[in-house]
N, C-alpha and C positions, 0 to 999 in steps of 0.2 A: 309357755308363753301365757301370762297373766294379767288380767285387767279388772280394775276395781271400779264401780259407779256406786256413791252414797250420797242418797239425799236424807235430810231432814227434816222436821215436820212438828206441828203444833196438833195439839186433838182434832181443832177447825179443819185443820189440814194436813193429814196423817203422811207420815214418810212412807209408807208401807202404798200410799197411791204410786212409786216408782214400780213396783209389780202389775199394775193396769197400763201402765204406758209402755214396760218391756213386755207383756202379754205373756207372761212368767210368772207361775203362783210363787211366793215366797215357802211355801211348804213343801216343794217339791224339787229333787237334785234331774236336771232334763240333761241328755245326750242327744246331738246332732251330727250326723255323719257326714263330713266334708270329702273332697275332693284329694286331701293332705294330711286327712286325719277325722279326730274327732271333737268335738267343741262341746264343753259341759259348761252347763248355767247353775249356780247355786247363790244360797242367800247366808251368808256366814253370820248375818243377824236380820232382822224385822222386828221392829218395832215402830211404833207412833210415832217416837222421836226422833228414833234413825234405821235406814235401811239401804242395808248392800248388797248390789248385785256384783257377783264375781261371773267372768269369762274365762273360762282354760281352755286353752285349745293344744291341745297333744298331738305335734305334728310327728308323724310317718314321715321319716329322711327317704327311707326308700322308695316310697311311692312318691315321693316329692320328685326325686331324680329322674323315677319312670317316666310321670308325666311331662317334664320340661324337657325331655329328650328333645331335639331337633326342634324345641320353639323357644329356641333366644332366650332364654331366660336374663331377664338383665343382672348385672350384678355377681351371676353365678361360680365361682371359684372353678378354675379348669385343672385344677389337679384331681386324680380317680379320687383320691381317700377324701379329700378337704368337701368333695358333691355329697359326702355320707356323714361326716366328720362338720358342721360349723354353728354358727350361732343360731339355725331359725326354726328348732325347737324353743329355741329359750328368750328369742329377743322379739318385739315388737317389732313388729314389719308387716308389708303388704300382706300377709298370710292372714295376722291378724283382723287387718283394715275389713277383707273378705268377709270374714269370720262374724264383725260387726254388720255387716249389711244384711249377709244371711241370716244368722239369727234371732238380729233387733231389724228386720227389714220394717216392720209396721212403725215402731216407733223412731225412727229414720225418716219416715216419710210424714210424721205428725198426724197419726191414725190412729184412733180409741176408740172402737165401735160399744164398747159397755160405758165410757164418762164418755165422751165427743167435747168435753169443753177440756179434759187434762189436758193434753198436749200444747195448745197455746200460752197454758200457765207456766211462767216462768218458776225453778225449782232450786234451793239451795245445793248444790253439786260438788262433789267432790270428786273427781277421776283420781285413780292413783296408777302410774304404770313402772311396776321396779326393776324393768329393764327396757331399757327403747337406745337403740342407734342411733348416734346424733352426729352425722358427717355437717359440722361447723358449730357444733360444741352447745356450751351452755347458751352463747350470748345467742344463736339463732333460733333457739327452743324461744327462748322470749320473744322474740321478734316476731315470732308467727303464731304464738298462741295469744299475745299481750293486747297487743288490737283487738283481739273478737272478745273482751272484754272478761278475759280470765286472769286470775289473781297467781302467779306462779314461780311454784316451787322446784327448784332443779340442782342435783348432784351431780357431781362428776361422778363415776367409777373407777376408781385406780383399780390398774392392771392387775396388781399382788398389793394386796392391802400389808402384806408380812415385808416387801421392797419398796418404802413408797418413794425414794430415790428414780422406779421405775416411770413414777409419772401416772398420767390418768389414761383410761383407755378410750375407745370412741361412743364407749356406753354412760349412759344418766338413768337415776333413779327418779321419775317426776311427780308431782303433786298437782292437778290443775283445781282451785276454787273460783263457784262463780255463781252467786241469786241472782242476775238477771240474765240469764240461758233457758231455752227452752230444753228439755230433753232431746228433742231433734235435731236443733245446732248442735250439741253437744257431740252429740252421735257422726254428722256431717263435718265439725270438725277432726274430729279426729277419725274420721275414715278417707280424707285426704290426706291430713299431716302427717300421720305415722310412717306411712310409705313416702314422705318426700322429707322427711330426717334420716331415714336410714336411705335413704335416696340406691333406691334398686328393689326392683319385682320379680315375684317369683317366675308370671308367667310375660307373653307377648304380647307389647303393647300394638294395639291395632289404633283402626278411626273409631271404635264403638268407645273408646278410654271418653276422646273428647265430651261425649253426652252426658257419660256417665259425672267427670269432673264438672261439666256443666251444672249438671243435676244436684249433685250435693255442694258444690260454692256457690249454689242460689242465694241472694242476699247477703253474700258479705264479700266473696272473692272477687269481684269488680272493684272494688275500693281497696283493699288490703295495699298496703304499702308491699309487702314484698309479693306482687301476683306474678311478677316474670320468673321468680326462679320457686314458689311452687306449680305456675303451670310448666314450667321445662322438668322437672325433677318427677311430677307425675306422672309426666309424660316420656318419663327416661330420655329424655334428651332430645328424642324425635323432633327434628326443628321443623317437617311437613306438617305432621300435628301441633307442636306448638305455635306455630304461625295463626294455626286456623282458629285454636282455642281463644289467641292473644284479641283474633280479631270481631270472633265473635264474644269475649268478653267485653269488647269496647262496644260493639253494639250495643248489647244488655246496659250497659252505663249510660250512654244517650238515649236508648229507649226508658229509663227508668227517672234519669235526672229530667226527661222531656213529660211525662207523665205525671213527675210534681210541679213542674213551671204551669200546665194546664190545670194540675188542682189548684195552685193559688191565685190564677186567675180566674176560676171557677166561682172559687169562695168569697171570692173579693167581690165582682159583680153578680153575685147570685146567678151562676150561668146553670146551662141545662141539665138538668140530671136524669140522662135514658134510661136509668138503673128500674125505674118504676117505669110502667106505662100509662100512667093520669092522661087523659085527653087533653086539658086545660093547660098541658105542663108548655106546650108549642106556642101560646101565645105569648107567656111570657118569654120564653128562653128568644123564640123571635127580638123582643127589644134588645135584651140584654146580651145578646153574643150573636148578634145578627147574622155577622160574617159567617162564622159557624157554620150556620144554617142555611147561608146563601151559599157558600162553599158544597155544599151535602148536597141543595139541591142542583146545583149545574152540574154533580156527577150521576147524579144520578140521570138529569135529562139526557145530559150527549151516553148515557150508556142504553137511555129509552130510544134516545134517535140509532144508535149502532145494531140493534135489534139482538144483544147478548143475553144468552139463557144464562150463561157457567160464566162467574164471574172470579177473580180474583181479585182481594183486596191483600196486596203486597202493605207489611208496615200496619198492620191493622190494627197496632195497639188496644185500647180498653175496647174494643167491640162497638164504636160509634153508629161507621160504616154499616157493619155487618149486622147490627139491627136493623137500619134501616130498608138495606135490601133485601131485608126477611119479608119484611111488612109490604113488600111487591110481589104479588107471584107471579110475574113475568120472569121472575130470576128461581129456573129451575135449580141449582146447585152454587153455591156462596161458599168458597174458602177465604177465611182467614189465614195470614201469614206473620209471626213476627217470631224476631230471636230471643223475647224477654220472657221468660215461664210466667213471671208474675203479669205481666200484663193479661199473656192467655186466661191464667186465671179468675183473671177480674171481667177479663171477656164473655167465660163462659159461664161467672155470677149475671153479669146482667144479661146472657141472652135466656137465663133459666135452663141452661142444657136438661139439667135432668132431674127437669119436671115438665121438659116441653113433648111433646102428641110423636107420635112415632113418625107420623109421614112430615110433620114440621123437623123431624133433627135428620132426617135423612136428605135435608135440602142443604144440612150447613155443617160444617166442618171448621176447626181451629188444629193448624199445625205449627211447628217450631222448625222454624229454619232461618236461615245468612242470605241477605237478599246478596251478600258480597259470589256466592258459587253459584253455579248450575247448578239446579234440584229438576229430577224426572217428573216429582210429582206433579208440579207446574207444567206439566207443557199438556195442548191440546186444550186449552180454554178460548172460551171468545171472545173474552174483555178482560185487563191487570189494571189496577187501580193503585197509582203511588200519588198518594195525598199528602201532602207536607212531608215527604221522606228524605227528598235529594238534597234538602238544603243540610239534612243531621250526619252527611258524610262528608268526611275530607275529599277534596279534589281530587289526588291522584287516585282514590279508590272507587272512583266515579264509571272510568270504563270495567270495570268489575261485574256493578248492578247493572250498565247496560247491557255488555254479554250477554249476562244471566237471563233476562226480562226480554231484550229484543234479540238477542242471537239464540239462544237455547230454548225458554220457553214461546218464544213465540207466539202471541194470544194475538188476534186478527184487529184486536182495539189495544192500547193501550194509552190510558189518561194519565196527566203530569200537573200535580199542581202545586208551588210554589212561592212564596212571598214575592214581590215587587216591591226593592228597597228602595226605588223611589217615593214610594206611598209612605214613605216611613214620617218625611217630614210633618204629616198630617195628624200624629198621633202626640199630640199634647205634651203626655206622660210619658214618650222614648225619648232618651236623649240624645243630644248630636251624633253621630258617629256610632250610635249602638243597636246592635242586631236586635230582634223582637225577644230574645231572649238568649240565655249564655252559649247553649250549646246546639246555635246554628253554627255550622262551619263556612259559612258564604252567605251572602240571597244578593239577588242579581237583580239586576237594570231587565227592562221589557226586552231592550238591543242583547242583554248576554243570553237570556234564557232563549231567544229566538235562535242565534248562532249555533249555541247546543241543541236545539231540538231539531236542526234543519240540519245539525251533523250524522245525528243521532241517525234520522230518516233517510238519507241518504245511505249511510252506510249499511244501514239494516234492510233497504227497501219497501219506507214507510213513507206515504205522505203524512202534513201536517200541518192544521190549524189552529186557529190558536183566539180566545174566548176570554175574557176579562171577567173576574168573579169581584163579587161587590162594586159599590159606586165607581163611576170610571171617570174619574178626576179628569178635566181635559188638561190639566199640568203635566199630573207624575202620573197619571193613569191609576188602573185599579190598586187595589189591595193585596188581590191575588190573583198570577197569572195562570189560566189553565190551556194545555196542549193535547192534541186529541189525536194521538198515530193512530193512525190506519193504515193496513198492510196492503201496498199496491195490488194490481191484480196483473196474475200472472207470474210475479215475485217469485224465484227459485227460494225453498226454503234452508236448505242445508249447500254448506261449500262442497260437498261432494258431488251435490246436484249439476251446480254451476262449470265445476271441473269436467261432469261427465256429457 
C-alpha cells in the first residue's frame, strides 16, 4: 500500500520545507509500528525544487484478521481463505487513511512548532496513489476530489491488462495536483476520501467516527456537493450516525454562513471589535451596533437578577458573550457551547485562552457540541443562555433543542432571545418580506414567540417572562424579544420522578 506527497519549490521557498511540515527529515528511512502492520516514511528525492515524501505501509493480513475478529469489520469477505487472501495489503483503504493520521498526525492538524507560519502556506502538491478502490469508478474520484480544488488525474485498472475484452477492474491509478492546498487539507482530504471510495473499513464503526469525520471535514465538508454519500460511506452506512453527522453538519453551515453575515455587517458599520480590550472601544461600538450591546446587556442583567454563578452560553459562537461574563466575577464558571470548531476557535483567540492567569481560565471553558441532543456535560448549571440561536433552526427540529436545554439539561434560568419580525418594517435597508438575514429559518411575531415560550414552560415546568431589548416601538414593539424561564419551585425534575 503506497502513497506519494511531492511539492515543489523556489530557493525563496525550498520544496524540501514538506519535511518541517511532515516532521520527517528527508535524510532519514523512519518505521512506525501499527496496529496491521508497519508504516515506513522515506524521501525517494529532496531537493530545493522538488521533494517526495512516500508512505508504505506493509500490512500483516494475519494480524488484520486477529484484530477484526468479532468487531464487524465492514466490507470483510466471509470466506476463511479470501480474510488472508485480498486486496488490503495492496490497495488504499481505511488502513491507509489510519496510517496518515498516525504518522502525519502534526501536520494534519496544521502544526510546525520549528516554522509556525508553514502550515498555512499554501504548497504546490502532487499526491499520487497507484492503487485506490473506487466503488463508482473514475467519474466519482472527480466528484469528490474536483470541489476541494484539486486538479485530477485518474485511470481505470483493467483486470488483465493481457484480456482487455475482460474490462476494467474496481481499481484506479490516481494523480491529485493542487497550489492552492494547504499541506493539512491535503492530508484531511484524503484521510476521509480514501476510505469512502473503496467504501469499507477494516475496523467498527462507533459514535467516536462522527467527531473524528467532523474534525477532518472542518472547512470544506458542509459545502461539498456530494456530503450525504461521503458522510454514509464513512460512516459505513450507519444511518444512527449518519443522521447525527448530516445534522450536525448543517449546524456548522449555519453557524459559519451566520458568522460571515455578522462580519459583513461588522465591517460595514464599523461594529465592535471584542478581540482587543481598548477601554474607548464601548463608546463607539455603543452608536454603531447599539442593539448588540443593548442585547448583551439585558442578559447579562436578568442573569444579575437570577443570582447565577455557573452560566451557560448555549450557541456561543465567536466568544461575544463569554467575554463578557468573564469581565463579571459574579460568574464563577462560564461554558461556552457551539457545533462549529472554527468559531470555538476564534472564541478562544479573542478570550486569550492561553495567555490568560490560571485562576482566570479555570472560570471559562469552550466545548463542541449539537444543541439538537442531550449532552451530560450541560446539566447542573444555574443559568443557559440561547441568544439569537432558535431563529437558525428549522421548525421541526425545534423540540429537539428543547428537550435538550429544558428536559435534560435543566439550568434553574434559562434566557431566549430572538428577532421580532415585526420590528423589521423599521429597518430602512430590509426589504419587504425578508428575514434580517439568509439563513434565519423563521422570526416570529411578539404573539408566536409568546405561544412557544408559554409551551415550552408549561411542558418543562417553567414559568416565564418576557422583556423587550432595544427601543420598544409602541407599533411593532422591540427589536428583540427576550424570555426568561425559571424553573418553578417544587417542579419534579425527571419523568421518573413524577411516575414514582
Amino acid at each position: 500500500m503506497f502513497l506519494t506527497i511531492t511539492a515543489t519549490g523556489t530557493p525563496e521557498r525550498p520544496a524540501t520545507d514538506l519535511g518541517f511540515l511532515l516532521h520527517k527529515h528527508p535524510d532519514n528511512a523512519q518505521a512506525f509500528s501499527t496496529s496491521y502492520g508497519t508504516a515506513h516514511v522515506l524521501y525517494p528525492e529532496a531537493s530545493v525544487e522538488r521533494c517526495t515524501a512516500a508512505l508504505l505501509l506493509e500490512v500483516d493480513a494475519v494480524a488484520l484478521v486477529r484484530r477484526g475478529k468479532g468487531k464487524g469489520r465492514g466490507g470483510a469477505p466471509d470466506a476463511a481463505l479470501a480474510q488472508y487472501v485480498n486486496d488490503r495489503p495492496y490497495a488504499a483503504s481505511s488502513l491507509l487513511a489510519v496510517a496518515l493520521s498516525a504518522v502525519f498526525s502534526s501536520a494534519m492538524k496544521g502544526q510546525c512548532n520549528a516554522r509556525p507560519e508553514l502550515p498555512a502556506r499554501p504548497l504546490p502538491l502532487r499526491v499520487e496513489v497507484p492503487a485506490l478502490p473506487a466503488r463508482g469508478g473514475a467519474d466519482l474520484v472527480r466528484e469528490l476530489f474536483e470541489p476541494l480544488g484539486w486538479t485530477v488525474t485518474v485511470e481505470a485498472v483493467a483486470l488483465d491488462a493481457e484480456f482487455p475484452e475482460w474490462g476494467d477492474s474496481r481499481y484506479v491509478s490516481l494523480v491529485l495536483e493542487s497550489a492552492r492546498l494547504t499541506l493539512s487539507e491535503a492530508l484531511r482530504h484524503l484521510y476521509v476520501l480514501l476510505p469512502v471510495l473503496d467504501d469499507a473499513k477494516h475496523y467498527w464503526v462507533s459514535s467516536d467516527e462522527v467527531d473524528k469525520l467532523l474534525r477532518a471535514g472542518e472547512g470544506w465538508l458542509p459545502d461539498h456537493p456530494e456530503q450525504k454519500l461521503i458522510t454514509s460511506r464513512y460512516l459505513s452506512r450507519r444511518w444512527s450516525l449518519t443522521r447525527e453527522a448530516m445534522e450536525r453538519l448543517e449546524l456548522v453551515r449555519l453557524a459559519e454562513a451566520d458568522d460571515s453575515a455578522v462580519e459583513e455587517i461588522d465591517n460595514a458599520v464599523g461594529a465592535e471589535t471584542e478581540a482587543d480590550d481598548a477601554e474607548n472601544s464601548e463608546e463607539k461600538e455603543e452608536k454603531t451596533v447599539s442593539l448588540a450591546v443593548q442585547r448583551r446587556d439585558a442578559i447579562l442583567a436578568a442573569l444579575h437578577a437570577s443570582g447565577a454563578a455557573r452560566v451557560l452560553d448555549l450557541g456561543c459562537g465567536q466568544g461575544q458573550l463569554v467575554q463578557a461574563l468573564l469581565k463579571d466575577t459574579r460568574f464563577d464558571e462560564i461554558v461556552g457551547v457551539d457545533v462549529s470548531m472554527r468559531a470555538l476557535t476564534v472564541a478562544s483567540r479573542r478570550l486569550k485562552l492561553d495567555r490568560m492567569g490560571e485562576r482566570q481560565a479555570a472560570r471559562v471553558k469552550l466545548v463542541q457540541g449539537s444543541l439538537a441532543y442531550t449532552d451530560k456535560r450541560l446539566k447542573g448549571y444555574d443559568a443557559a443562555v440561547l441568544s439569537e440561536v432558535i431563529e437558525h433552526l428549522d421548525l421541526p427540529r425545534l423540540p429537539a433543542l428543547e428537550y435538550a436545554v429544558f428536559g435534560s439539561a435543566r439550568p434553574k434560568t434559562v434566557l431566549v432571545t430572538t428577532p421580532n419580525v415585526e420590528y423589521n418594517v423599521r429597518w430602512e435597508t430590509l426589504a419587504a418580506g425578508h428575514s434580517r438575514h439568509g439563513d434565519h429559518r423563521f422570526e416570529w411575531t411578539r404573539a408566536e414567540f409568546r405561544t412557544w415560550a408559554g409551551h415550552v414552560a408549561q411542558r418543562h415546568g417553567y414559568s416565564v417572562e418576557f422583556t423587550p431589548v432595544g427601543p420598544d416601538d409602541p407599533e411593532v414593539g422591540p427589536p428583540t424579544q427576550l424570555a426568561t424561564f425559571t424553573i418553578s419551585a417544587g417542579t419534579l425534575t425527571t419523568k421518573e420522578e413524577k411516575a414514582a
